[in-house]
C-alpha positions as CSV (number, residue, x, y, z in Angstrom):
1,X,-144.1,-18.0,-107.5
2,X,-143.1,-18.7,-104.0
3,X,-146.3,-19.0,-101.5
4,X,-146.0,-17.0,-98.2
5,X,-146.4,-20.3,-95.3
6,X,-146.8,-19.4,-91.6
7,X,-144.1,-20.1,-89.3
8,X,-146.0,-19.4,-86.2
9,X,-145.2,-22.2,-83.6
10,X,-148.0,-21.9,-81.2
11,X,-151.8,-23.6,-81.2
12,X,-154.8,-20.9,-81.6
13,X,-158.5,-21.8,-80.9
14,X,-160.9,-19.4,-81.6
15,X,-164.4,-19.5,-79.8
16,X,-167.6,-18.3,-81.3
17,X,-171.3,-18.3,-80.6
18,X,-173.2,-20.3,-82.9
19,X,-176.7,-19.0,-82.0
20,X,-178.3,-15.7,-81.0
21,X,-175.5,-15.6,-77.8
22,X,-175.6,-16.3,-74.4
23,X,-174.1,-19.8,-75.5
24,X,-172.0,-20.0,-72.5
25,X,-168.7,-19.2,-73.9
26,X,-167.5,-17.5,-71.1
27,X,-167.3,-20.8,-69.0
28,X,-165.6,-22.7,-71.8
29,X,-163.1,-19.8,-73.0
30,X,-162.4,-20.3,-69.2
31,X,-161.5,-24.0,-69.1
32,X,-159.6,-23.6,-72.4
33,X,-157.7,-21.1,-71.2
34,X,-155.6,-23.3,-68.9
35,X,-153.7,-24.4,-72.5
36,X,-153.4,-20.3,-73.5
37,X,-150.6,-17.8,-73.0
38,X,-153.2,-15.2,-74.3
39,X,-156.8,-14.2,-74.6
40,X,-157.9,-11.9,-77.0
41,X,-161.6,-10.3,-77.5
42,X,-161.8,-9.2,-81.2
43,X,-165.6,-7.7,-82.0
44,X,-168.5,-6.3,-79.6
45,X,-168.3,-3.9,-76.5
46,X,-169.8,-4.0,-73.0
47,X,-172.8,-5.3,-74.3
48,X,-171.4,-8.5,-74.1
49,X,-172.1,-10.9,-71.1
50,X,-169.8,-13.5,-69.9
51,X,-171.0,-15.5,-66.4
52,X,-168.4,-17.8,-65.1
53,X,-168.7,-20.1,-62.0
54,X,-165.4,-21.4,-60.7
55,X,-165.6,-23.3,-57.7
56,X,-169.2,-21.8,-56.8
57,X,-168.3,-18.2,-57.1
58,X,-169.8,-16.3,-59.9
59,X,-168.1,-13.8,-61.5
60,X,-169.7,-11.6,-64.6
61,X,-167.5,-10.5,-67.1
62,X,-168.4,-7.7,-70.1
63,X,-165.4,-6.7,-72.0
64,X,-162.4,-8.0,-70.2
65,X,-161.6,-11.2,-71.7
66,X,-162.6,-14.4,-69.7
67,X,-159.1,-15.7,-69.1
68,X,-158.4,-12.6,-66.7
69,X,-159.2,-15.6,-64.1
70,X,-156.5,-17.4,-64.9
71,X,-153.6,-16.1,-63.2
72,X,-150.7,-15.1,-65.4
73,X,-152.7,-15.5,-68.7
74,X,-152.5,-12.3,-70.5
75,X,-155.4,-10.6,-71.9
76,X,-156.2,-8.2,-75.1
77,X,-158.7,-6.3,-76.3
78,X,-158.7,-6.4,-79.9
79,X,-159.0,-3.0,-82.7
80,X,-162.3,-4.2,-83.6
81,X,-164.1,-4.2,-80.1
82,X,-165.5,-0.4,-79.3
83,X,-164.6,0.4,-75.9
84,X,-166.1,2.8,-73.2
85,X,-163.4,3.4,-71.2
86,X,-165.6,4.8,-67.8
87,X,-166.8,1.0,-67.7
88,X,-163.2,-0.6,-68.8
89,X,-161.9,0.9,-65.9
90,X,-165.1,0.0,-62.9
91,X,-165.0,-3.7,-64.6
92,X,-160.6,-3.1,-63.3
93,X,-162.1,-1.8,-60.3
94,X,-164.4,-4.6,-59.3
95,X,-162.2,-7.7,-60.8
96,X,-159.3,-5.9,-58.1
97,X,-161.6,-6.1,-55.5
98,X,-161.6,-9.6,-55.5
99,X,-158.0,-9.8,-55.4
100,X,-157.8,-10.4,-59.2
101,X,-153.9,-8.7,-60.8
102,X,-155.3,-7.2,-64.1
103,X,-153.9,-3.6,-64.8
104,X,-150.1,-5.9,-65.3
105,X,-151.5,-8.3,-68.0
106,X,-154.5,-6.4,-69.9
107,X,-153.7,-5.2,-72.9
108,X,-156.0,-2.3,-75.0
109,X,-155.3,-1.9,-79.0
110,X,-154.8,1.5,-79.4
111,X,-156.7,1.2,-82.8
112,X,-160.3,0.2,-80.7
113,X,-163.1,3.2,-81.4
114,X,-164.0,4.6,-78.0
115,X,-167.8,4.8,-76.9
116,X,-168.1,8.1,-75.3
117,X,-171.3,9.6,-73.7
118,X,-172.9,11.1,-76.6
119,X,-173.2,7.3,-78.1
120,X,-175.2,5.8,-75.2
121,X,-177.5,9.3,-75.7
122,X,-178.1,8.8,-79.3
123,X,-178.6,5.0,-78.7
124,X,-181.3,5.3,-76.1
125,X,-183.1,7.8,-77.9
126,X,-183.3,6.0,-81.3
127,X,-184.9,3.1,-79.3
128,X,-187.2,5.2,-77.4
129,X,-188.0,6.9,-80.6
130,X,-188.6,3.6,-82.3
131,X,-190.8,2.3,-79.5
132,X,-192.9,6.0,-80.2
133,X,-192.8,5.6,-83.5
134,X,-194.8,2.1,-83.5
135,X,-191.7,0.9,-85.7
136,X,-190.7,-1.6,-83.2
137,X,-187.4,-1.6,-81.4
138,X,-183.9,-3.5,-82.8
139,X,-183.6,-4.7,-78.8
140,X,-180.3,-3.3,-78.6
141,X,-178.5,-2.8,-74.7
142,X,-178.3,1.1,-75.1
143,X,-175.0,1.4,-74.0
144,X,-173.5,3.2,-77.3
145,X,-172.4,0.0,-79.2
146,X,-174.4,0.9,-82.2
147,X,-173.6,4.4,-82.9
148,X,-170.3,3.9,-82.1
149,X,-169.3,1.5,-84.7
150,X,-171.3,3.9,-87.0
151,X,-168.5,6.7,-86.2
152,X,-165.9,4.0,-87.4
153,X,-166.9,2.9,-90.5
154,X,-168.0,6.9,-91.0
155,X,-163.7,7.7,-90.4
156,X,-164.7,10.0,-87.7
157,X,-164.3,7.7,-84.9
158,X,-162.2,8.6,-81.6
159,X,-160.0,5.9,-81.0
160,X,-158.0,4.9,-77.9
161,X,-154.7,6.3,-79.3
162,X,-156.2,9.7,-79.3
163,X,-156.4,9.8,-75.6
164,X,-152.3,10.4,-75.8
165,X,-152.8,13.4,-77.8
166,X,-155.4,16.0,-75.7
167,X,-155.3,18.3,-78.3
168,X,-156.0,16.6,-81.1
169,X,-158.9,14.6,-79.2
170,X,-160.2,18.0,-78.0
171,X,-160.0,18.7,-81.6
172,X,-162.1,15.8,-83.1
173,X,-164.1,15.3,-80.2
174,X,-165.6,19.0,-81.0
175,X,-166.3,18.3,-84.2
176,X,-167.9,14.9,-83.5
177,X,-169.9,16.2,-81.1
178,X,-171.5,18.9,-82.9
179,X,-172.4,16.6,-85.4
180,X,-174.5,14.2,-82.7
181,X,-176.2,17.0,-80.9
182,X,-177.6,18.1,-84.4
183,X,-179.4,14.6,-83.9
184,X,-180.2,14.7,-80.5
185,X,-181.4,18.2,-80.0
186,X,-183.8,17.5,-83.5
187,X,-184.8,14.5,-84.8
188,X,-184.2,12.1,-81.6
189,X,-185.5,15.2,-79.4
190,X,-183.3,14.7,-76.7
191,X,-181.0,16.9,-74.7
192,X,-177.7,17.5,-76.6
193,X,-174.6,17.3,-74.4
194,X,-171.7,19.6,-73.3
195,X,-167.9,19.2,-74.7
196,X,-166.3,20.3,-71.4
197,X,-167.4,17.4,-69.1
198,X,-167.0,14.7,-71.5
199,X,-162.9,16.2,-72.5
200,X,-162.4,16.6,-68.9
201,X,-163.3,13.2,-67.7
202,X,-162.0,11.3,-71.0
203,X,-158.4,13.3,-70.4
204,X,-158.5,11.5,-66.3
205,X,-159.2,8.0,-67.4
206,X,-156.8,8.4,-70.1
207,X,-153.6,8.5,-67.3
208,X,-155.3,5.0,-66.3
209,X,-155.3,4.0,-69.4
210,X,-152.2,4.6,-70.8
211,X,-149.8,2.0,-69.3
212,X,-152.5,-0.7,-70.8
213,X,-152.4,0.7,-74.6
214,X,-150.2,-1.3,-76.6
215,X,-150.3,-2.7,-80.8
216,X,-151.9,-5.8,-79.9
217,X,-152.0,-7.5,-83.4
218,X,-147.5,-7.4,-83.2
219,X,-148.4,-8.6,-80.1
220,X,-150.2,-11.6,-80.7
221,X,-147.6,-11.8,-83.8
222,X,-144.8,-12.3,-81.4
223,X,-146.3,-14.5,-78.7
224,X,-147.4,-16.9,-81.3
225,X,-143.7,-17.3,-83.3
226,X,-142.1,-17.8,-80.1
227,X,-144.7,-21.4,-79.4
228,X,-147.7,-19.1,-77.3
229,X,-150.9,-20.3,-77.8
230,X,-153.6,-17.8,-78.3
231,X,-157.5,-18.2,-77.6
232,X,-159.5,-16.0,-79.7
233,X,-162.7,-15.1,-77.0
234,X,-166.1,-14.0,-79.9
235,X,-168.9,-12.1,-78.2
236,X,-172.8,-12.3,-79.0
237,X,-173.2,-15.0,-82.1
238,X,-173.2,-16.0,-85.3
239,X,-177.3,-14.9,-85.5
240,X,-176.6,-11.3,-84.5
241,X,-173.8,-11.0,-87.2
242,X,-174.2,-7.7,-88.9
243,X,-174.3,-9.3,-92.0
244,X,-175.1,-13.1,-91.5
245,X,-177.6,-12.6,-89.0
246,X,-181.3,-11.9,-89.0
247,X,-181.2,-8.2,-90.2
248,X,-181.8,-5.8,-88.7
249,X,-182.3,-7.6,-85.4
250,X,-178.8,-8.2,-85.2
251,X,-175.8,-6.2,-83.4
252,X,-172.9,-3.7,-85.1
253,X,-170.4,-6.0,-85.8
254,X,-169.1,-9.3,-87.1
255,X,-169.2,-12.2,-84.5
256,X,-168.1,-14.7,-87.0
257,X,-164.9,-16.6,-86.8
258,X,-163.5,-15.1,-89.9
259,X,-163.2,-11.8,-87.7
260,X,-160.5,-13.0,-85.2
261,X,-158.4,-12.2,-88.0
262,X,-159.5,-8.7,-88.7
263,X,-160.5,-8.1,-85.3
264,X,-157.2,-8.5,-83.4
265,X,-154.5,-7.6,-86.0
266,X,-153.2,-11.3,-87.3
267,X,-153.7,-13.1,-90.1
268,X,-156.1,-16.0,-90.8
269,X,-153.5,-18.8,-91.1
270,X,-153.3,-18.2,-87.4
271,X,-156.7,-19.5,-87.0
272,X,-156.3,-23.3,-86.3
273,X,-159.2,-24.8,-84.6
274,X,-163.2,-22.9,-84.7
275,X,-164.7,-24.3,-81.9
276,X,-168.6,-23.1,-81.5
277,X,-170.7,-23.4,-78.8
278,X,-174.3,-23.8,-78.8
279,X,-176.9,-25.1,-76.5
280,X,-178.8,-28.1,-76.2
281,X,-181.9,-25.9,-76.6
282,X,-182.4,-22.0,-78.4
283,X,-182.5,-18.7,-77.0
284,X,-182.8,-14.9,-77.5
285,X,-182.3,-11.8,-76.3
286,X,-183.8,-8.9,-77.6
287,X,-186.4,-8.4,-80.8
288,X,-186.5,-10.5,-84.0
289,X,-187.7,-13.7,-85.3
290,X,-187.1,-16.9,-83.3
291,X,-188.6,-20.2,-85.4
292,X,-188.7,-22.2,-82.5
293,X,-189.8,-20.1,-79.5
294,X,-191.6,-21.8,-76.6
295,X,-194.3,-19.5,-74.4
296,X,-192.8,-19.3,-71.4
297,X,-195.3,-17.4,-69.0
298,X,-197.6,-20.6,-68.2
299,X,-195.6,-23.3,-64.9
300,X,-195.8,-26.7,-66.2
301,X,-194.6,-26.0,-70.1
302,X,-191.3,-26.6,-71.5
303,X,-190.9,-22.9,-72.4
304,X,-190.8,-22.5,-68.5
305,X,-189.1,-25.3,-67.3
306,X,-186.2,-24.0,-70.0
307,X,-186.5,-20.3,-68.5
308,X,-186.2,-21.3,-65.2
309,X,-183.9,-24.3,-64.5
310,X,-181.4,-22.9,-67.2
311,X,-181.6,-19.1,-65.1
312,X,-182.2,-17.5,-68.3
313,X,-182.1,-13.7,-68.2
314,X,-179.2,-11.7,-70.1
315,X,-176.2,-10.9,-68.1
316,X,-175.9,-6.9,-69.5
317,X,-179.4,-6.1,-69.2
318,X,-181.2,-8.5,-66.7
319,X,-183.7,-9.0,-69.8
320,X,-185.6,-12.4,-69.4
321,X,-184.3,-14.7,-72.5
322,X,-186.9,-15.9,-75.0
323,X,-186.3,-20.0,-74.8
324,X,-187.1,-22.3,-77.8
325,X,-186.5,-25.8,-78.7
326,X,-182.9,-26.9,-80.4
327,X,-182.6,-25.6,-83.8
328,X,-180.4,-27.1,-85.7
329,X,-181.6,-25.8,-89.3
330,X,-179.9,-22.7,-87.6
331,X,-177.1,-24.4,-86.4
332,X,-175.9,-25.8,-89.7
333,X,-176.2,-22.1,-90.8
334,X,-174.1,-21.2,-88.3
335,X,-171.6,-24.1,-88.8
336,X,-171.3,-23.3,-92.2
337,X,-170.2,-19.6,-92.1
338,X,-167.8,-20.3,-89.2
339,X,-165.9,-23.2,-90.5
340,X,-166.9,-24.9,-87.4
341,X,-163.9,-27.4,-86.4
342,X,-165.9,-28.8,-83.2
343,X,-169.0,-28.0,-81.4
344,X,-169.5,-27.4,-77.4
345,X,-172.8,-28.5,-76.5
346,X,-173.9,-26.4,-73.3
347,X,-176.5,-26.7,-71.0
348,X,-177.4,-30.3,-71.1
349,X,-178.8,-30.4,-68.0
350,X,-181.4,-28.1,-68.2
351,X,-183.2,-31.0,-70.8
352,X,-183.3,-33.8,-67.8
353,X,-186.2,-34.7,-66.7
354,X,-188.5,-33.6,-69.8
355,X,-190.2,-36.3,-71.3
356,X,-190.0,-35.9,-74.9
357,X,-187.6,-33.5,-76.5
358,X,-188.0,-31.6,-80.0
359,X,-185.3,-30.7,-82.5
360,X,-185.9,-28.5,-85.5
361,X,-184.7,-30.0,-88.5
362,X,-186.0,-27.6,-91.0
363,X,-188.9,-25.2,-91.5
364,X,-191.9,-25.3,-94.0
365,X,-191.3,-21.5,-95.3
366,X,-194.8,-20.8,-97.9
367,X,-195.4,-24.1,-99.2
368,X,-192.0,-25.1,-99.3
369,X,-189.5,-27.4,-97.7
370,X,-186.1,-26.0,-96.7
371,X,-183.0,-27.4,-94.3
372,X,-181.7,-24.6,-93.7
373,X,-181.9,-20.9,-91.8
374,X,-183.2,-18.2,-94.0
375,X,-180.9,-15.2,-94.6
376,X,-183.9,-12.8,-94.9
377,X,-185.2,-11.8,-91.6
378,X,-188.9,-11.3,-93.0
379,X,-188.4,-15.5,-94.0
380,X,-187.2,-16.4,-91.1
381,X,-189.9,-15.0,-89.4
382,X,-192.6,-16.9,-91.3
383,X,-190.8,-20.4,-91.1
384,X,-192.5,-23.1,-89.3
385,X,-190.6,-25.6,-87.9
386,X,-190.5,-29.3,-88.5
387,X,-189.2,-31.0,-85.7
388,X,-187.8,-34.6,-84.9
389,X,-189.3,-35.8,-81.4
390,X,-186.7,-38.0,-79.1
391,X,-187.5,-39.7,-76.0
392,X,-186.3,-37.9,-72.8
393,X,-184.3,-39.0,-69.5
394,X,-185.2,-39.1,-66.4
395,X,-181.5,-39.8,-65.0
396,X,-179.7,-36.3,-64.2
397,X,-176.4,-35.4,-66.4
398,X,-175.6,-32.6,-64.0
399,X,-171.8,-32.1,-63.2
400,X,-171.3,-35.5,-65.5
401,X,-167.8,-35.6,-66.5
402,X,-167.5,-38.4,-68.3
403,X,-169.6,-39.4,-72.0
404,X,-170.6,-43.0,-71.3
405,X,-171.9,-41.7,-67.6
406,X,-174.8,-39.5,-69.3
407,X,-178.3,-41.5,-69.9
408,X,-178.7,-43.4,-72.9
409,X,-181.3,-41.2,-74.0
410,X,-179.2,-37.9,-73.9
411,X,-176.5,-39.9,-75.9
412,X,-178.7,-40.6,-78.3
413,X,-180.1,-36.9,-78.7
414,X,-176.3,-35.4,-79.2
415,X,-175.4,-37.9,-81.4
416,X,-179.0,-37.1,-83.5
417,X,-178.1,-33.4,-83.4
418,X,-174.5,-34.4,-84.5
419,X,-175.5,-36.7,-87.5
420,X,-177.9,-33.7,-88.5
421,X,-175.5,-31.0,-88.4
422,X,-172.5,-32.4,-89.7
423,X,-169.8,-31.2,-87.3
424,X,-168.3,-33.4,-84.9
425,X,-169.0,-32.5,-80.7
426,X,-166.1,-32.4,-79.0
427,X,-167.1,-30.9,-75.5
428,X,-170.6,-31.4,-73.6
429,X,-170.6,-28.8,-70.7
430,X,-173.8,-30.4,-68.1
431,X,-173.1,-27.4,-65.5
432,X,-172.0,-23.9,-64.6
433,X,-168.7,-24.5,-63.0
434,X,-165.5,-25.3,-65.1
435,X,-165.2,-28.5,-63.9
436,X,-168.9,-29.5,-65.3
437,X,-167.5,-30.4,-68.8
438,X,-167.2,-33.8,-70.8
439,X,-164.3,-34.0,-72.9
440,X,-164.6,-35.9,-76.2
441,X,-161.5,-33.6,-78.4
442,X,-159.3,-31.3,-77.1
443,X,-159.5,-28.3,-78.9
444,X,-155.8,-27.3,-78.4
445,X,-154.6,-30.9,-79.9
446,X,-157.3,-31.3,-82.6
């Protein structure tokens, strides 16, 4: 039997979250992306949040891949992200007003669900009704990510190839519609919506969209053959996966690595190098369990100093960021279900000047020992950590570029984390900017 090999000729990377998001992998799909002919999002929506600071300007990013500020680097959205095209086109808008090119060299699968006003409606209301309910809210951004993905896996989704066709959108978007405002003028007790508006403003952004629809997996395809290198750009992370994270306090889709494939239209022998990023401490966004959460309310504690040095509140919603200690029984999950190639090790410098530092190395869970996350949510919840204490430094790594220039102390605490883990670091990022990064292996010639 002869074995299919790949032929392509080009390098990929793809970058993933290795905690409960808000890693920082928008600042390093940014540096990498000065090796890339292409960025490509493959999973999430708008709920994403991606904060780079180049040369002191900062610059937030939701669904448009990262590497739009690189000029000439082309960018995809990938069939498995759900787009809402109203916000597509105002993130356009307000990347053009700062003199960015982006209509030329963005590219939208025409395969990606659309989020359309009746899935922000039903999202918001199940939370409200949740919060009502005393069943607790999931924590989710409300703008439609949820309910949208529902419609995909139901086969009733409106995709963006639709938009070409007005009367068959008009078409299913009647019928989809009906069947939401069943839910919203009963159960969720809200206000069901109108088909006119929403077919009248989704036929005007379609013209704008139009130009930018294109079969993005052939596209990567071809790029790749021809010696392009591709960066595959995750959202959220590997604890919000849909079905590796802590359930149900997770998001609607896969933010693993294994989903670059299935996300974007190529195969997985074009997945070269998993880089993940996690930072030197934990956080969270949202509702769930959180083994290793600091209180952070009280000046003086190192739940504080973590919220406020690192500027922790989400970049969608504004929400303040639960902060925790390092967990790196977490991190090994994580490391394991990504195939983790490399790890970038962010924040660094929101750890000087503490004078001890704490790193979970497993959790007593009822009496027991374990090394290793929980998959149930209900376990993870009642694990107590067991920590390792280090020393801390009182030397600043801030805007270090270079390994042996960090204090011995923070050399000492990576290379802890790294014996622990199992995975090699190869980038230490000690700032916001692009420049702020330590080098230790390239991803592109790993």
């Amino acid at each position: 039997m002869q074995h299919n090999t790949s032929t392509a000729a080009g390098h990929n990377v793809v970058v993933v979250g290795t905690q409960w998001g808000d890693e920082g992998k928008g600042k390093v799909v940014d540096w990498l992306t000065d090796h890339a002919e292409v960025v490509v999002r493959f999973q999430g929506g708008h709920n994403a949040g991606h904060t780079l600071v180049i040369k002191g300007v900062k610059t937030a990013l939701q669904l448009i891949p990262s590497g739009i500020m690189r000029d000439g680097v082309v960018c995809c959205i990938g069939n498995g992200v759900v787009v809402d095209p109203t916000h597509l086109l105002a993130e356009i808008e307000r990347l053009e007003g700062i003199g960015l090119e982006v209509r030329s060299r963005l590219f939208v699968s025409e395969s990606c669900p659309l989020i359309l006003p009746f899935h922000v409606e039903v999202d918001r209301a199940r939370e409200a009704l949740r919060e009502t309910s005393g069943a607790g809210k999931i924590g989710t951004t409300g703008k439609g990510i949820g309910p949208a993905y529902e419609d995909k896996v139901a086969r009733r989704a409106l995709r963006v190839q639709d938009l070409k066709h007005p009367q068959r959108f008009a078409d299913k978007l009647r019928e989809l519609l009906a069947l939401h405002n069943v839910a919203l003028g009963g159960y969720l007790k809200s206000k069901p919506l109108e088909f006119q508006p929403i077919f009248d403003h989704a036929m005007k952004v379609a013209e704008q969209l139009k130009p930018m629809m294109a079969d993005v997996g052939y596209m990567l395809h071809t790029i790749n053959k021809r010696g392009g290198n591709i960066l595959f750009e995750g959202a959220q992370g590997t604890l919000l996966d849909i079905d590796h994270g802590t359930y149900p306090y997770v998001t609607s889709s896969n933010c693993v690595a294994g989903n670059a494939a299935a996300g974007s239209g190529v195969g997985p022998d074009m997945l070269h190098y998993i880089l993940g990023i996690t930072k030197a401490y934990t956080t969270r966004v949202g509702s769930g369990p959180f083994p290793t959460e600091l209180p952070m309310d009280e000046p003086g504690t190192v739940g504080h100093h973590l919220s406020t040095v690192g500027q922790e509140r989400g970049t969608v919603t504004g929400r303040p960021r639960r902060c925790g200690w390092l967990d790196a029984a977490a991190l090994k999950r994580a490391i394991i279900i990504n195939g983790v190639s490399g790890l970038c090790i962010t924040k660094l410098d929101v750890l000087d000047g503490l004078k001890e530092i704490k790193v979970c190395v497993g959790y007593e869970l009822r009496g027991q020992r374990i090394d290793i996350l929980p998959l149930d949510a209900d376990d993870v919840a009642a694990c107590v950590p067991i920590y390792d204490t280090f020393p801390g430094w009182s030397g600043t790594t801030f805007g270090v570029t270079d390994w042996d220039a960090l204090p011995l102390n923070a050399r000492r605490y990576l290379e802890r984390v790294k014996e622990f883990i199992g995975a090699p670091i190869d980038m230490v990022s000690t700032g916001p900017d692009r420049e702020h990064t330590i080098l230790l292996r390239h991803p592109y010639r790993a």
